[in-house]
PALOKE-670616 format. One record per residue (C-alpha): residue number from 1; residue in three letters; x, y, z. Coordinates in steps of 0.05 Angstrom, whole numbers. Example, Ala and Ser with C-alpha at 12.3 -4.5 7.8 and 13.67 -1.06 7.14 Angstrom:
BEGIN
+-----+-----+--------+--------+--------+
:   n : res :   east :  north :     up :
+-----+-----+--------+--------+--------+
:   1 : ALA :    246 :    -90 :    156 :
:   2 : SER :    273 :    -21 :    143 :
+-----+-----+--------+--------+--------+
This chain:
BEGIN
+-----+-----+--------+--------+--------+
:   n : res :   east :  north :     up :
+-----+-----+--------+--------+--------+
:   1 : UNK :    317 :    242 :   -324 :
:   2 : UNK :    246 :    225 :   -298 :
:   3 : UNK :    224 :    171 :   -258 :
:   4 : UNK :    156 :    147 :   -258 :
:   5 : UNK :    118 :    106 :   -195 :
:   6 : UNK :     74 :     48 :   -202 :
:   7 : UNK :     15 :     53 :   -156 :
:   8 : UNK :    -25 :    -15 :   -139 :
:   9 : UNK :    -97 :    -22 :   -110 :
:  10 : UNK :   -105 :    -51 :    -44 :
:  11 : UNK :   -119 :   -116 :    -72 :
:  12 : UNK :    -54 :   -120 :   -109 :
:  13 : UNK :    -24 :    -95 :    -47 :
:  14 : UNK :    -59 :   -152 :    -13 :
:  15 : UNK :    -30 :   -205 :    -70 :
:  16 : UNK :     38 :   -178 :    -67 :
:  17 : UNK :     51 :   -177 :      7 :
:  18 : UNK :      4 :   -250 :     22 :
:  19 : UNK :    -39 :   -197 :     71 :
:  20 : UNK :   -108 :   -188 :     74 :
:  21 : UNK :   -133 :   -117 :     56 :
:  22 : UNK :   -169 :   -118 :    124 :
:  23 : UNK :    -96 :   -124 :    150 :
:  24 : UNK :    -71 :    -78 :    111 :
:  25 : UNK :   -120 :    -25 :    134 :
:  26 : UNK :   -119 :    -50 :    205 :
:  27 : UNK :    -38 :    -43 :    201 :
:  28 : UNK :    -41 :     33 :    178 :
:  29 : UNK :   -105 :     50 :    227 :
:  30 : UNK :    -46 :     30 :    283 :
:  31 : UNK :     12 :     60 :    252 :
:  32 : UNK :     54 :     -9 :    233 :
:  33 : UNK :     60 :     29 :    160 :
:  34 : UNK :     62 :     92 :    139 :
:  35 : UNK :     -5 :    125 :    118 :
:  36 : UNK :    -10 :    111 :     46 :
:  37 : UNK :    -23 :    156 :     -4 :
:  38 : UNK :    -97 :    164 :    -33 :
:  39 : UNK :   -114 :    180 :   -105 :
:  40 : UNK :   -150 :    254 :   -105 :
:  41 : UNK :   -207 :    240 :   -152 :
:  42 : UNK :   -230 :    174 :   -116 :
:  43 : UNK :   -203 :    172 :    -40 :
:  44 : UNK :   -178 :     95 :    -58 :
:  45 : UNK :   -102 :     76 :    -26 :
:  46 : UNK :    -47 :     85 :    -79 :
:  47 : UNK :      9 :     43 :    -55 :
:  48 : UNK :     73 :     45 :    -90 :
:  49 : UNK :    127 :      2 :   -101 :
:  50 : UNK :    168 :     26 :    -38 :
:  51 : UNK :    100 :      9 :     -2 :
:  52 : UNK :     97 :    -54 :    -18 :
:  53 : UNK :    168 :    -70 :      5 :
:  54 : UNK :    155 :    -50 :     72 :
:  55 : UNK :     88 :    -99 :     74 :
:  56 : UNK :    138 :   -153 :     52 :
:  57 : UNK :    181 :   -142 :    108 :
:  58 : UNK :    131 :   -133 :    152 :
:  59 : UNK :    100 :   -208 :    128 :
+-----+-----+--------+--------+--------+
């Protein structure tokens, strides 16, 4: 059995969770969230699913 993760760009993130990407940087700069995983070929945040439940909570 294999389970796949969806990863979202930080504006998706930003859509999701009602935060502004500034916020969202600003919130993992000062450790509020975890740091989030970056895609290897182009440095850009990855966040997944689990990711964007804590941003929720944290809204």
């Amino acid at each position: 059995m294999s389970t796949t993760t969806a990863w979202h760009t930080i504006r998706e993130a930003s859509m999701i969770s009602g935060l502004p990407e500034s916020t969202l940087r600003y919130y993992e700069q000062i450790g509020i969230i975890a740091p989030i995983t970056r895609d290897p070929s182009s440095g850009h945040r990855a966040y997944s699913d689990v990711d964007l439940e804590r941003l929720t909570t944290v809204s």
